[in-house]
N, C-alpha and C positions, 0 to 999 in steps of 0.2 A: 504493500500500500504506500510504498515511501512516494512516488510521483506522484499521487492523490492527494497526501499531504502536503507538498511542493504547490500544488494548487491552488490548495488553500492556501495557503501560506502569501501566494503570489496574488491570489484575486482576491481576498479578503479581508483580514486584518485590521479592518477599520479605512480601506483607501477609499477614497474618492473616488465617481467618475469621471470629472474634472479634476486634475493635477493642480496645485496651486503653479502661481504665475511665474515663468520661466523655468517649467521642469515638465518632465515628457509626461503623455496624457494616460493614467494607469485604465485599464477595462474590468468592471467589475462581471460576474457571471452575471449577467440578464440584459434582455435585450433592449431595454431602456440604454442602457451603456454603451452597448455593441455597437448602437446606430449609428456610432461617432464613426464607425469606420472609417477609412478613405481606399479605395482600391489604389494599387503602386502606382507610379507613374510610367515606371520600366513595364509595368506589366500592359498598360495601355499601349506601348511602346511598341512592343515585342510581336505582337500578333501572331504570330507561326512558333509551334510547337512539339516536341515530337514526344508520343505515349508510347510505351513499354509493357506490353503484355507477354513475358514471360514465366515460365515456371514447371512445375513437374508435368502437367497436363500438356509440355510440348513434346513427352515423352512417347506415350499412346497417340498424340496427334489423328486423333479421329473426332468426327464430328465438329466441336468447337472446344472451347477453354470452359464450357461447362463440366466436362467429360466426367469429373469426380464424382457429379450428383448425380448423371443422365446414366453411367454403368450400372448403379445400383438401383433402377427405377424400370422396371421388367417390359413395361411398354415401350421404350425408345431404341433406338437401331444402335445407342453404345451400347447396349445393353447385353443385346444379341451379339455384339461385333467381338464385346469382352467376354465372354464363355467360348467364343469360335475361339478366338485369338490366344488367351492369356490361359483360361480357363475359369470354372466356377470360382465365385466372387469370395465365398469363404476359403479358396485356397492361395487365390492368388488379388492379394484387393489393392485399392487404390495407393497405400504405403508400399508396395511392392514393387513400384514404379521408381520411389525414392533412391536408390542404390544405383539406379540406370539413368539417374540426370545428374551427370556428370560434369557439364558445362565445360570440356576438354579443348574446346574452341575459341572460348569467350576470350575476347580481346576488350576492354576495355575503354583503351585510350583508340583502338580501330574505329568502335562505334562513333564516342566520341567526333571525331572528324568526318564520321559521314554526314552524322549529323549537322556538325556545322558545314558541311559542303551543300546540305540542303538548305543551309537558310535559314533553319531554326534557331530561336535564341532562346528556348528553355526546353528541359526534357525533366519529363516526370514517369519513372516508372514504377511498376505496382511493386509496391513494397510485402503487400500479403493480399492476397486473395482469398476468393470463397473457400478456398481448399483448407485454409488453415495454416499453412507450411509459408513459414516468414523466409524471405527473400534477402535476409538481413541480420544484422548478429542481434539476436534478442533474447536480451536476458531473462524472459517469462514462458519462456520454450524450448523445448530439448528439439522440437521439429523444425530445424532454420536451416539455411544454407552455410552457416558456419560449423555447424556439428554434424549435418547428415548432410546426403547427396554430393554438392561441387565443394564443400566444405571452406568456401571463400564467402566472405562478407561483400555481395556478390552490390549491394544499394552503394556501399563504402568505397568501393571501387569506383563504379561509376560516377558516384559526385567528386568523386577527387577529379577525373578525368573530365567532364563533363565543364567542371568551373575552370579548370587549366586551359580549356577550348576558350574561356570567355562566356561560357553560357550558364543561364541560370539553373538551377539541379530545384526540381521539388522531386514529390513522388505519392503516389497514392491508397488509401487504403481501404481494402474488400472485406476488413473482416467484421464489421453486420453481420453480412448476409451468412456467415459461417454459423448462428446459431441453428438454423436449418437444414443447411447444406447439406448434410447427411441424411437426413430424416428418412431419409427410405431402404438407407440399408439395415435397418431397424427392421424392414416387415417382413425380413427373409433370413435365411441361412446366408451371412455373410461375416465379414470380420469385423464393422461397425459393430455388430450384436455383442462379438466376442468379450469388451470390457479391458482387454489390454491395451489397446489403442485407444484408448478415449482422450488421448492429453491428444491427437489430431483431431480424431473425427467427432471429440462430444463441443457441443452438448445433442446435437443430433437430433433436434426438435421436432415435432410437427410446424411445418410453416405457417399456419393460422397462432400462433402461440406470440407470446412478447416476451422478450430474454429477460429474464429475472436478475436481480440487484449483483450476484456473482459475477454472470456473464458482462454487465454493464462499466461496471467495476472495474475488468479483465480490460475491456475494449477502451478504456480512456488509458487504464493506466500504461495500452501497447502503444494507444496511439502519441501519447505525449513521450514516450522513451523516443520514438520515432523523432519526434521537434528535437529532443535536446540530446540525443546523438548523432543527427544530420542536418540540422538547421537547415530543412526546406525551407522555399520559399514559396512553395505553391504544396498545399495538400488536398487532394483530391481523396471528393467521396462518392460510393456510388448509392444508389436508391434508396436502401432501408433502410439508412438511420435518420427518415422520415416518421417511424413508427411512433405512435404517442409518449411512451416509458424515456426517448430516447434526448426530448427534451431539453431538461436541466443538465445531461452533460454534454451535448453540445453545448449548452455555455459556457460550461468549467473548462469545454477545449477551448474554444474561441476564446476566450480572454485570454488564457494561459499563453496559447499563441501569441494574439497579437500584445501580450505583453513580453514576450520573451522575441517578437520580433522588431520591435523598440529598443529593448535590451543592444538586441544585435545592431541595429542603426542600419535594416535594411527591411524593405518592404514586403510583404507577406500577404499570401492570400490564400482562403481556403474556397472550394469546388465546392456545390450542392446541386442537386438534382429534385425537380419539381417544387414544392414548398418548407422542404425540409428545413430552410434557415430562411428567416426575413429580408427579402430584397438588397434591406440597404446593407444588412451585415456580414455577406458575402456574392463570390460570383455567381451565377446561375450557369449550370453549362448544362447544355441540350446535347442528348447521345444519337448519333447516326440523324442530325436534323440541324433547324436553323431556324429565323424569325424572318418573317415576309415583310417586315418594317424597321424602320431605326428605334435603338432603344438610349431612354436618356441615360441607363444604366449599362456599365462595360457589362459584357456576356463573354460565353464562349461555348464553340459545337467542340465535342469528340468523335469523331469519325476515324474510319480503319482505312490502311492503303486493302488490306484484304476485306473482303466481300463476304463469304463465308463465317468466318470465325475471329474473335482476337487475337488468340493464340493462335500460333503455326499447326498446321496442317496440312497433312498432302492433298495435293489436287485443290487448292485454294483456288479464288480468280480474286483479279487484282483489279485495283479504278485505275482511269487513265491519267495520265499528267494533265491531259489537257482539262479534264471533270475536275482536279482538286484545284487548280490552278484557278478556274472558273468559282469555285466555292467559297475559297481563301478569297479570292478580291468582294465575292457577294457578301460573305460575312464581314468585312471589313469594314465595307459600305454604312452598315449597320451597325457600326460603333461594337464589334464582335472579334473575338480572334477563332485560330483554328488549332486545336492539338490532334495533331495524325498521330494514331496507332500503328506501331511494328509487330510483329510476332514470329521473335526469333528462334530457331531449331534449336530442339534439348543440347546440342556439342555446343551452341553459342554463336553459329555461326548466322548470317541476317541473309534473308531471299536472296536471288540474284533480284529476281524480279522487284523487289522491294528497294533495294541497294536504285538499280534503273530508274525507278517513280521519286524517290530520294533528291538523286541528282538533275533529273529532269524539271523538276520544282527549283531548285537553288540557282541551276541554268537561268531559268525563267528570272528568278530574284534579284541574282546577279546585275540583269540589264534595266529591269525594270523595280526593286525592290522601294526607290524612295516614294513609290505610290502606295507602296504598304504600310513601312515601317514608320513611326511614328507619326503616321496621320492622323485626324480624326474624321468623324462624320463630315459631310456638306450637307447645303440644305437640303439636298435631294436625296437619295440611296441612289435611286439607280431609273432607266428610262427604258424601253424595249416589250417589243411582243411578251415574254416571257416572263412569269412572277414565280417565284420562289412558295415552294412548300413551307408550311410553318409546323413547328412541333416537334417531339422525338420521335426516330425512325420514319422520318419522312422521305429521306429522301431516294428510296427507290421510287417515289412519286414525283421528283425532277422530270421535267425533260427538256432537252438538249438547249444552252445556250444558241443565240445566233449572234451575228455579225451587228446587228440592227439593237441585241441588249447593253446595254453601256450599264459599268456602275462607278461611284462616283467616292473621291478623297478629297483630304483639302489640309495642306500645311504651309502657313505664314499664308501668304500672297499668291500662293499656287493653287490651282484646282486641276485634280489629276480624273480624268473620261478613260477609263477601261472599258476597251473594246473588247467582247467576249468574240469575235471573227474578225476574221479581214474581209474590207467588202470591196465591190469590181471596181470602184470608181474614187469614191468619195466617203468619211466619215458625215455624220449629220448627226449631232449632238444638238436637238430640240431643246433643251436645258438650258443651252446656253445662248439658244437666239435671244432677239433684242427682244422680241415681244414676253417671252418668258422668261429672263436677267435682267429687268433695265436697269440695273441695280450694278449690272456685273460689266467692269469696264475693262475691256482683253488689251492687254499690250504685247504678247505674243504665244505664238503657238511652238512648240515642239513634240515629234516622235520622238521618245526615249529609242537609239537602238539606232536612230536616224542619222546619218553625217551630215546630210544635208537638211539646207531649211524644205519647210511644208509650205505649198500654198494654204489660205485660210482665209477665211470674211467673218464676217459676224451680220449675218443677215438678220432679217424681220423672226423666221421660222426657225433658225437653227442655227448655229457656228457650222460651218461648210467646209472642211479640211481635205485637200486634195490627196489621195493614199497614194504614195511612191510606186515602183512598177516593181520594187521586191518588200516583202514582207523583213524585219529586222529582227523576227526571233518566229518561236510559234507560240501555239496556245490563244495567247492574249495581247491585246496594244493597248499602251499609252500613249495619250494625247496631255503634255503638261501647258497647261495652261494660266500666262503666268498675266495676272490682274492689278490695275491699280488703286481699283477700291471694290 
């Protein structure tokens, strides 16, 4: 219980939620306090990011990174795949896998540089997932990556590597949803039943259930070892610690956080999904989706380069450069960033294909990146045939960009028109004719990518940009557009 009492210690005591004057602002647990938040500035900054779904589950690499709860649950195809494959569940169960994820490949400071070859300027990977099995040296578990399996403090390494790139290191955590996760190898002859394994697989719930004060207990006191032995700066959570019970200690984390990220004298932020945390007191991130409008509040989608699963898997299908490329500028548009998901092979080594989608992003960023990186919104999002799905899991209900969708940045003096195609003739950014800006006074136009100047007018109907007779990258164009009031 020592980091529970560190809690208190840190949020209570008799502090303010107001600091007195000239001293840093303490957060007490409740969200009257919290609302002081401010989201980082780096992190409005930064827009592109890369998530990290690794772990034992890319060992059986079947199905998706569910695989631990889906083999024990008699109706699903792991289910059937893991008695063909492995054998019956009580002789060979999902701890069985541990010994064979070996991580014999893992390069560390390799990633590192892909990563920043893409363009990324933060990487947050999963530190513990539904499975249970920490990803990381944790002192409340014999089940971690430093005592079983690749036996490397697998989180530790990579923010060493990750910050020596220049980029910022969070990471996130799945273990919520771990009071459940098992719950179904309970209704059968399996090793969850057995009672030796329970320091992985318990508590083993039924999922209608609410984790009881133990489990609660467990879950702040993993997640705050996590703050103050890797001083993330972004901690991501996923769905259920929505659940009622779970409340009061998201407050004890959030403050503890953001006072221990004050402490450090660097900006911090924690991840929520649907209503789990109050608007103003953390980001909101949308999973496999996005918002069809601007929000006055930074946000952020998590989407996968793969398509199938988080984690690695054979026979995955991958997005295209050109689809995330399109996504990143539409969520930007919208005051939004983007954390792409990896999912790298149990040896450690990362896709070819994933490695390809990686670089072909950074390519992209490389020429056209100041229309990304610390922009904000303009008054418009975006112009074009084409509106964006709103919500999570939306966006297999995209469909395709054209030449004709524009979306829209704006930093100092400049306003940046991202062309989602190249069209036969002419750009026509509607947005910025006179009748629709008379407000917006162009003193010149540039193709990022372009050596030469652009023709350009600013007519009644549209700014009129005449497109060169070669394209200066693929994917996407900018048009920077630099204004005197």
């Amino acid at each position: 219980m020592r980091f529970i009492a560190a809690i208190l210690v840190c949020v209570c005591g008799g502090l303010s939620a107001m600091a007195q004057e000239g001293t840093t602002m303490r957060y007490e647990p409740n969200w009257e306090s919290l609302k002081h938040y401010s989201v980082p500035e780096w992190y409005q900054d930064a827009k592109f990011g890369i998530f990290i779904h690794w772990g034992v589950y890319s060992v059986p690499a079947f199905g998706n990174e569910w695989y631990p709860r889906n083999m024990y649950r008699k109706s699903s195809p792991e289910f059937k795949h893991h008695v063909a494959t492995f054998g019956p569940q009580s002789e060979f169960g999902y701890k069985d896998f541990i010994p064979k994820f070996k991580a014999q490949r893992f390069d560390p400071v390799k990633w590192a540089k892909l990563f920043k070859e893409s363009g990324a300027k933060y990487v947050v990977p999963v530190a513990e997932h539904h499975d249970g099995f920490a990803m990381y040296d944790c002192g409340l578990s014999e089940w971690c990556a430093t005592k079983m399996g690749p036996k490397r403090d697998v989180i530790g390494e990579l923010a060493k590597a990750v910050r020596n790139e220049g980029m910022i290191f969070g990471l996130s955590s799945h273990r919520a949803e771990h009071w459940w996760f098992f719950g179904a190898g309970k209704m059968f002859d399996s090793d969850v039943r057995d009672g030796r394994w329970d320091a992985l697989y318990g508590p083993a719930q039924p999922e209608k259930t609410q984790p009881d004060e133990a489990f609660l207990n467990d879950w702040l006191e993993r997640t705050t070892e996590l703050v103050d032995k890797y001083h993330p700066q972004v901690v991501w959570f996923d769905w259920w610690i929505e659940q009622p019970v779970f409340v009061p200690y998201l407050q004890k984390f959030a403050a503890y956080y953001y006072n221990r990220g004050a402490e450090w004298k660097q900006g911090v932020a924690i991840n929520y999904k649907n209503k789990a945390f109050p608007p103003e007191v953390a980001v909101l991130d949308i999973e496999r989706g996005k918002l069809d409008k601007t929000s006055e509040l930074f946000w952020q989608t998590d989407t996968s380069i793969s398509i199938k699963s988080w984690g690695y898997i054979e026979n995955d299908r991958f997005r295209s450069v050109a689809s995330l490329v399109h996504e990143l500028a539409d969520i930007v548009s919208k005051n939004g960033c983007l954390l792409l998901n990896i999912g790298p092979r149990s040896d450690g080594t990362i896709p070819k294909e994933a490695q390809q989608i990686l670089r072909g992003i950074g390519k992209w960023l490389r020429l056209n990146g100041e229309a990304i990186y610390g922009t904000r919104p303009w008054t418009t999002a975006g112009e074009g045939p084409t509106t964006a799905a709103s919500g999570s899991f939306s966006d297999h209900r995209e469909k395709p960009f054209t030449a004709e969708d524009i979306r829209f940045t704006k930093n100092g003096n400049a306003i940046y028109a991202i062309a989602m195609g190249w069209p036969e003739d002419v750009f026509r950014v509607t947005s910025l004719g006179k009748t629709n800006a008379p407000d917006v006074a162009i003193s010149d136009v540039t193709l990022l990518g372009c050596a030469k100047p652009v023709k350009w007018s600013q007519q009644g109907d549209a700014l009129v940009v005449e497109a060169p007779k070669k394209a200066p990258c693929e994917h996407a164009y900018v048009l920077k557009i630099k204004t005197t009031r």
